[in-house]
C-alpha positions in Angstrom: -33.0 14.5 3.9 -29.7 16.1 4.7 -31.5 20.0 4.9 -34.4 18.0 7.0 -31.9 16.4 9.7 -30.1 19.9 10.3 -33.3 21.7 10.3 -34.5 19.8 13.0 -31.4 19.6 15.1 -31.4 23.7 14.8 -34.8 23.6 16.1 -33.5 21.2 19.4 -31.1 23.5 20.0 -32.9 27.0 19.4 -35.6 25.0 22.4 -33.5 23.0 24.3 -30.3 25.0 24.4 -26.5 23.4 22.9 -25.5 20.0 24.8 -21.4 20.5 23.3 -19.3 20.7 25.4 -15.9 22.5 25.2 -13.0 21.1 24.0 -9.5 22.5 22.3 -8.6 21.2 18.6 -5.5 19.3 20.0 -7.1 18.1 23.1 -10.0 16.5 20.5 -6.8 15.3 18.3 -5.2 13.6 21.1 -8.5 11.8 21.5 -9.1 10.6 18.1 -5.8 9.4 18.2 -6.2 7.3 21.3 -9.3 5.8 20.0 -7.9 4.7 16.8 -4.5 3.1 18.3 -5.9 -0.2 19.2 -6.8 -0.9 15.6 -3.9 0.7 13.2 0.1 1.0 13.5 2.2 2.9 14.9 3.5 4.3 11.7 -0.5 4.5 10.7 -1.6 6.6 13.9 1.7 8.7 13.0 0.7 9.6 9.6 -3.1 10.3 10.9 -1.5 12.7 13.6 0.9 14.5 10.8 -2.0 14.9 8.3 -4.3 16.1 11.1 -2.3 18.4 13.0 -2.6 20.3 9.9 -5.8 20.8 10.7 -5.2 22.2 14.3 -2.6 24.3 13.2 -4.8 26.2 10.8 -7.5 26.7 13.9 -4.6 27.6 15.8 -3.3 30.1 13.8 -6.9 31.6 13.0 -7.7 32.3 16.4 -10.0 28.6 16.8 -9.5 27.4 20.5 -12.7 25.6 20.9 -13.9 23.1 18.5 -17.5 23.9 19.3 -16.9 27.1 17.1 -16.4 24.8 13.9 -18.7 25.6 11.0 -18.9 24.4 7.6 -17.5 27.5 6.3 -14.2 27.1 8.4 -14.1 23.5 6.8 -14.4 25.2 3.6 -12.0 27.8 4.6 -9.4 25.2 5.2 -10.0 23.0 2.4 -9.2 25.7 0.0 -6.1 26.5 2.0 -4.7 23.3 2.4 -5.1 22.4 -1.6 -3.8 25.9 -2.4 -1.6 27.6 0.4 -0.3 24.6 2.6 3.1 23.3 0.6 5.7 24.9 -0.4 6.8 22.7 -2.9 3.8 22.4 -5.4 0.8 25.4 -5.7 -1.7 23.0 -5.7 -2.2 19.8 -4.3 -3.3 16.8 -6.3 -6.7 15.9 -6.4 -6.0 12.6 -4.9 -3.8 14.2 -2.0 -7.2 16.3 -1.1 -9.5 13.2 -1.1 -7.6 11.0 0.8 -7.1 13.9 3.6 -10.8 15.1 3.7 -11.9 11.9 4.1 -9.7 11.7 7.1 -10.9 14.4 8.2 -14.9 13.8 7.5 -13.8 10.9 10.2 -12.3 13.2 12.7 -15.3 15.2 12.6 -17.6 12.6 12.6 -15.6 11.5 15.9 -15.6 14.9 17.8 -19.9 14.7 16.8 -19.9 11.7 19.1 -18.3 13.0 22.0 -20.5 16.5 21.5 -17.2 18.3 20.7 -18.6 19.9 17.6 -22.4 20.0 16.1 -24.4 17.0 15.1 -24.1 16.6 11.3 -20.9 18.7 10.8 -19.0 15.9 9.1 -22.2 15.8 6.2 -20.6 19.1 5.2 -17.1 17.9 3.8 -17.8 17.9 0.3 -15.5 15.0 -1.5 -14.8 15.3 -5.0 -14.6 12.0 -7.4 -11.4 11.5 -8.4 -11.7 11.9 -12.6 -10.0 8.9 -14.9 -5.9 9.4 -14.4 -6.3 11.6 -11.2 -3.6 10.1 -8.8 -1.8 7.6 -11.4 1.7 8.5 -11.0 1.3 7.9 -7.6 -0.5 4.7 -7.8 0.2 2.9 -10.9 2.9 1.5 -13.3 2.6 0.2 -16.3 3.1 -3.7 -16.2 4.8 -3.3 -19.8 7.6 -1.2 -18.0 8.0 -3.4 -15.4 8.8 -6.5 -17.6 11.4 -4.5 -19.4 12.9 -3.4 -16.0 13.1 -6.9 -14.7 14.3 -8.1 -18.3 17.1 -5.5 -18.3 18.5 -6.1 -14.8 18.0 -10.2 -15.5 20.8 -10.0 -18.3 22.6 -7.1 -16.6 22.3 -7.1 -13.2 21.5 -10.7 -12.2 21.3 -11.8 -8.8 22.2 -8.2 -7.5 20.3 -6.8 -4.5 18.7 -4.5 -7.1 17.5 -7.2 -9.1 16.0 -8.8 -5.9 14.1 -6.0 -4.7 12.5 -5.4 -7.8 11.8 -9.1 -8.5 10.2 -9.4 -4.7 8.0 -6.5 -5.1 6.7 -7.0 -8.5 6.2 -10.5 -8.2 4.4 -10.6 -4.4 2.6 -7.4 -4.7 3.8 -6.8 -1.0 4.9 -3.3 0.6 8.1 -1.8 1.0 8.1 -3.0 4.8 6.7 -6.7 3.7 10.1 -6.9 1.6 12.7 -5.7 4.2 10.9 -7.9 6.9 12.0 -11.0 5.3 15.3 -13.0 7.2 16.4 -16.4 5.6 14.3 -18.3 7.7 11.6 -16.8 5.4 12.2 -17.7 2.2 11.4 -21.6 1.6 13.2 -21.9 -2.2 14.2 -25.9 -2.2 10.8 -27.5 -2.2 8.7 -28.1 -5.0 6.4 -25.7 -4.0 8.7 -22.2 -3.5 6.8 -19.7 -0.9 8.2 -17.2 1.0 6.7 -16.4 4.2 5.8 -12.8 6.2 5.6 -12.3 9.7 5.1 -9.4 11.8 7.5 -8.9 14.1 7.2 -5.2 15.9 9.8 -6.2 19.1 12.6 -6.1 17.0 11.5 -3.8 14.3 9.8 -5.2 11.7 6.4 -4.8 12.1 4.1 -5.4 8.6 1.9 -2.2 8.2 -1.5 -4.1 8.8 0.1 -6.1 11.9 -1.5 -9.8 11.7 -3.6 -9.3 9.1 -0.2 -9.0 6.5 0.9 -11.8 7.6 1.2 -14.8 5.2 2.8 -17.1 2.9 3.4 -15.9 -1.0 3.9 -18.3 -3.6 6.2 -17.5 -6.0 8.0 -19.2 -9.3 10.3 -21.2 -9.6 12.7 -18.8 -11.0 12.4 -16.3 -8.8 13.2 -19.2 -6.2 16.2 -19.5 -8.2 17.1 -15.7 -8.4 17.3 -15.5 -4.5 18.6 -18.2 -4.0 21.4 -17.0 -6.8 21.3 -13.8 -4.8 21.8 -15.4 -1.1 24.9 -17.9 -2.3 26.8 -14.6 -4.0 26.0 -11.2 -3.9 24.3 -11.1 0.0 26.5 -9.1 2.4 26.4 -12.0 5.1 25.8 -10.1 8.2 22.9 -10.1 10.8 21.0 -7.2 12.5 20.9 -5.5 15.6 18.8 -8.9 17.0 20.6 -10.9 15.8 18.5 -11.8 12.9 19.6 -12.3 9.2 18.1 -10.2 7.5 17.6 -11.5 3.4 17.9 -7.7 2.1 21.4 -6.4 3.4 23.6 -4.3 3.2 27.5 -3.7 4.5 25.3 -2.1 7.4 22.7 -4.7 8.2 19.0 -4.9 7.3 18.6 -2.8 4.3 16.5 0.5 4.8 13.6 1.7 3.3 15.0 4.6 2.4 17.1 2.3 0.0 14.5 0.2 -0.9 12.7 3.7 -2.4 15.7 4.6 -4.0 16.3 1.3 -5.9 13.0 1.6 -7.4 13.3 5.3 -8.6 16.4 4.4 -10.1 16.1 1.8 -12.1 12.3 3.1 -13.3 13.8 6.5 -14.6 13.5 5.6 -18.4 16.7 6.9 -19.5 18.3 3.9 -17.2 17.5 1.0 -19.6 17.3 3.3 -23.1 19.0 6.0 -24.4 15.6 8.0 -24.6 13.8 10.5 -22.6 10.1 10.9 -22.8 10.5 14.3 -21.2 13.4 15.8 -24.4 15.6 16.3 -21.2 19.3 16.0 -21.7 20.3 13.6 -19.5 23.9 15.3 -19.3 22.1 18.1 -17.7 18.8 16.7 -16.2 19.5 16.4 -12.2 17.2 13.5 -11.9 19.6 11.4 -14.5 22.6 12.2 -13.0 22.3 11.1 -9.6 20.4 8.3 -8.1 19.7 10.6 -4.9 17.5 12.7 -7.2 16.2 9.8 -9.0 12.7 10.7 -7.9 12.7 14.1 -9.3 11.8 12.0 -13.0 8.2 12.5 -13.9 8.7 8.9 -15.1 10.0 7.3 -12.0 8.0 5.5 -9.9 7.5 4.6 -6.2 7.2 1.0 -5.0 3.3 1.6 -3.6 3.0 2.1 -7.3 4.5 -1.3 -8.0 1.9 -2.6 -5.5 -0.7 -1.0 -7.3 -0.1 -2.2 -10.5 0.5 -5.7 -9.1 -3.1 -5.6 -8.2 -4.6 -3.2 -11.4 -2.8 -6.2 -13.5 -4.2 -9.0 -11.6 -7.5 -7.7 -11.8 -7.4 -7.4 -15.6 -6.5 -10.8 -15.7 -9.5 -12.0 -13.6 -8.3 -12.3 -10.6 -10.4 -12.0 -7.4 -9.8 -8.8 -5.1 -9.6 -11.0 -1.8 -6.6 -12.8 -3.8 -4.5 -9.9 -4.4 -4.9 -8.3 -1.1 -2.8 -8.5 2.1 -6.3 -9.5 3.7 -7.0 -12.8 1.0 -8.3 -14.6 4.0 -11.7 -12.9 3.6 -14.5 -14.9 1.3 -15.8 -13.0 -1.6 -19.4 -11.9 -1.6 -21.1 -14.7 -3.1 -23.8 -11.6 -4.9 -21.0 -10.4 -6.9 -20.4 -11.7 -10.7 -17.4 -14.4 -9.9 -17.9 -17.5 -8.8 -17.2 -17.4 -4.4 -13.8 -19.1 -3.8 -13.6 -22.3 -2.4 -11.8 -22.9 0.8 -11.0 -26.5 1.8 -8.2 -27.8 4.0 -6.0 -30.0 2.8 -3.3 -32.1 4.3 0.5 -30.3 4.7 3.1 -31.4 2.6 5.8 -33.5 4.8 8.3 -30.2 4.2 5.8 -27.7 5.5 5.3 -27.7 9.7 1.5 -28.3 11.1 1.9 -25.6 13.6 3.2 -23.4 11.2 1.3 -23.0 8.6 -2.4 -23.1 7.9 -2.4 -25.3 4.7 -5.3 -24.0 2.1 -5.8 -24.6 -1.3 -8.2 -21.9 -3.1 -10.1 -23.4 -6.0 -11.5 -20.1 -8.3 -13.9 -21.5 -11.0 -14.9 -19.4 -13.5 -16.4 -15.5 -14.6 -20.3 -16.6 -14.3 -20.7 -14.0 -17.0 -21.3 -16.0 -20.0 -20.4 -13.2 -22.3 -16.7 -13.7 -21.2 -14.6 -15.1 -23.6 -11.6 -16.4 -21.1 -12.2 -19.1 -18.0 -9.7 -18.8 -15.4 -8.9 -21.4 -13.2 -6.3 -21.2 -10.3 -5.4 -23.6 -7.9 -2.8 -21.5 -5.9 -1.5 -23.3 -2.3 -0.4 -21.4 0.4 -0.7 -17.4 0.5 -2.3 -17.8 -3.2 -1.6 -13.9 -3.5 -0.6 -15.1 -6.7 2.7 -13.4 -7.3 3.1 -16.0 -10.3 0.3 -13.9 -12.5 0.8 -10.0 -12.5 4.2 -9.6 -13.7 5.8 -13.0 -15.0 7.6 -13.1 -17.9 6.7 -14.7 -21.2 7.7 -18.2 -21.2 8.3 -18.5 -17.2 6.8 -21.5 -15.6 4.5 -21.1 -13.4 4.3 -24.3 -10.8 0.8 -23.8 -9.5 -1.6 -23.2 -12.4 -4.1 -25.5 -13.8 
């Protein structure tokens, strides 16, 4: 159908003549950009721009001014270059790396086809390859084994510290790096019966969530974590307030903790060598760079990221059972009622007497059960509030868990 479609738009344009219409690669950047602003971040429409200009600075730098000139075997040309020529650090790029970018740039191309900036059906040319199983785990995955031993270790030997808190906030919300350093006191609701802590977006005075609105929410979490940061606030908090005047709940002697730090905390303490006297990787940790210093924590092929945390919050809670539209930042969106689990129920329920009306839209989520029959475990949640269910991916054995049924 594909050979068909370009056949007959060859045809048009052998009769008809070309109906493009010139435009230069950054020109067509600059409005791709523009028309995506209104619906992603700043930070998003950054990274787009970064990944992208890539792109304009290999037509650059191959004598490409006008975008009308774009065939499928300069795509191919610069597919190959930017897996195997572009960095300087690795000589070839992951095959997750290349996915995610030609997919960005399949939609850049289809984009430039709508304003006749580059021939119909151009985008149908970017071949993406499936990722095969284990492409792209380091960067996406943890092990949920690892994390309980992490959080286990800094529980009897670092209790209450800000390292402790990080790691217990994002393993046990499955929230991003910029979820977790958002949070001020005001946010974190740990004396009621019902512990939730809650995220806003708030871009004037830098803190914006990385989905705006739509990250918005309120997380339930245990009772013992209520009672590590609550711990964490009464001794170990550096009590000062940001540049607004907020206070922040991750600080530092400087103010609102970084994510810089936030990254560094995580490679840290998920270097194995940190909580065993074992490498993985026979390295000496006298000698290995990545053991000695906390700086080049990252450098450990064991160490992780915290988007991996994120994604193993949500790999772990769907082994479990749990709904996709619970784990995610968008859990206000009903599940397909054609797939194989039961649609969640959403009814509103009355506001405890703690919790303000105007505040917070109360919901309690009601999952049933697998409708597969050959399933041999029924889940049943009833999780109030944010129900991202931070009480299921990574608790530890024994913990109580306040909301289950």
């Amino acid at each position: 159908m594909n050979n068909r479609n370009q056949d007959l738009r060859d045809f048009l344009e052998q009769e008809f003549g070309s109906s493009l219409k010139s435009c230069n690669p950054e020109i067509g950047l600059k409005r791709y950009l523009n028309k995506r602003r209104p619906g992603v971040t700043e930070q998003t429409l950054k990274r787009y721009k970064k990944r992208l200009s890539l792109f304009t600075g290999y037509l650059s730098a191959n004598g490409i001014t006008d975008l009308n000139d774009l065939d499928g075997r300069i795509l191919d040309d610069w597919a190959a270059w930017r897996r195997y020529e572009s960095s300087d650090k690795v000589d070839e790029l992951s095959a997750k790396t290349m996915v995610d970018d030609l997919y960005l740039l399949r939609h850049f191309i289809e984009y430039l086809e709508s304003i006749e900036a580059v021939k119909q059906g151009l985008g149908e040319k970017i071949s993406i390859p499936k990722l095969a199983d284990g492409d792209g785990v380091r960067d996406i995955d943890v092990n949920p084994d690892r994390v309980r031993q992490i959080l286990s270790h800094l529980q009897k030997f670092r209790y209450g510290s800000l390292h402790h808190v990080v790691w217990i906030l994002l393993a046990r919300t499955g929230r991003r790096t910029g979820c977790i350093r958002s949070l001020d006191l005001v946010d974190c609701n740990l004396d009621h019966n019902e512990p939730y802590l809650e995220f806003n977006h708030r871009p004037d005075t830098d803190t914006r969530l990385k989905n705006a609105e739509k990250s918005e929410g309120h997380v339930s979490i245990t009772d013992s974590t209520a009672e590590i940061l609550s711990d964490f606030i009464q001794n170990n908090r550096c009590d000062v307030t940001d540049e607004f005047g907020r206070e922040p709940l991750l600080t530092t002697s400087y103010g609102r903790i970084s994510s810089t730090t936030v990254r560094k905390i995580i490679y840290n303490w998920s270097r194995p060598c940190i909580i065993s006297d074992s490498c993985p990787h026979d390295k000496d940790p006298e000698s290995c760079q990545a053991a000695k210093s906390q700086d080049q924590a990252s450098k450990c092929p064991s160490s992780r990221s915290p988007h991996a945390l994120k994604h193993g919050f949500i790999s772990e809670g769907r082994r479990r059972g749990v709904p996709i539209d619970a784990l995610s930042d968008r859990w206000r969106r009903k599940r397909d009622r054609s797939s194989g689990l039961t649609s969640p129920i959403w009814e509103s329920s009355p506001a405890p007497p703690h919790h303000s009306r105007h505040r917070l839209s109360w919901y309690r989520w009601f999952w049933i059960e697998e409708s597969d029959s050959s399933a041999s475990r029924s889940a049943r949640y009833a999780v109030t509030a944010s129900c991202t269910v931070g009480m299921i991916a990574y608790t530890m054995p024994g913990e109580r868990v306040s909301h289950a049924v």
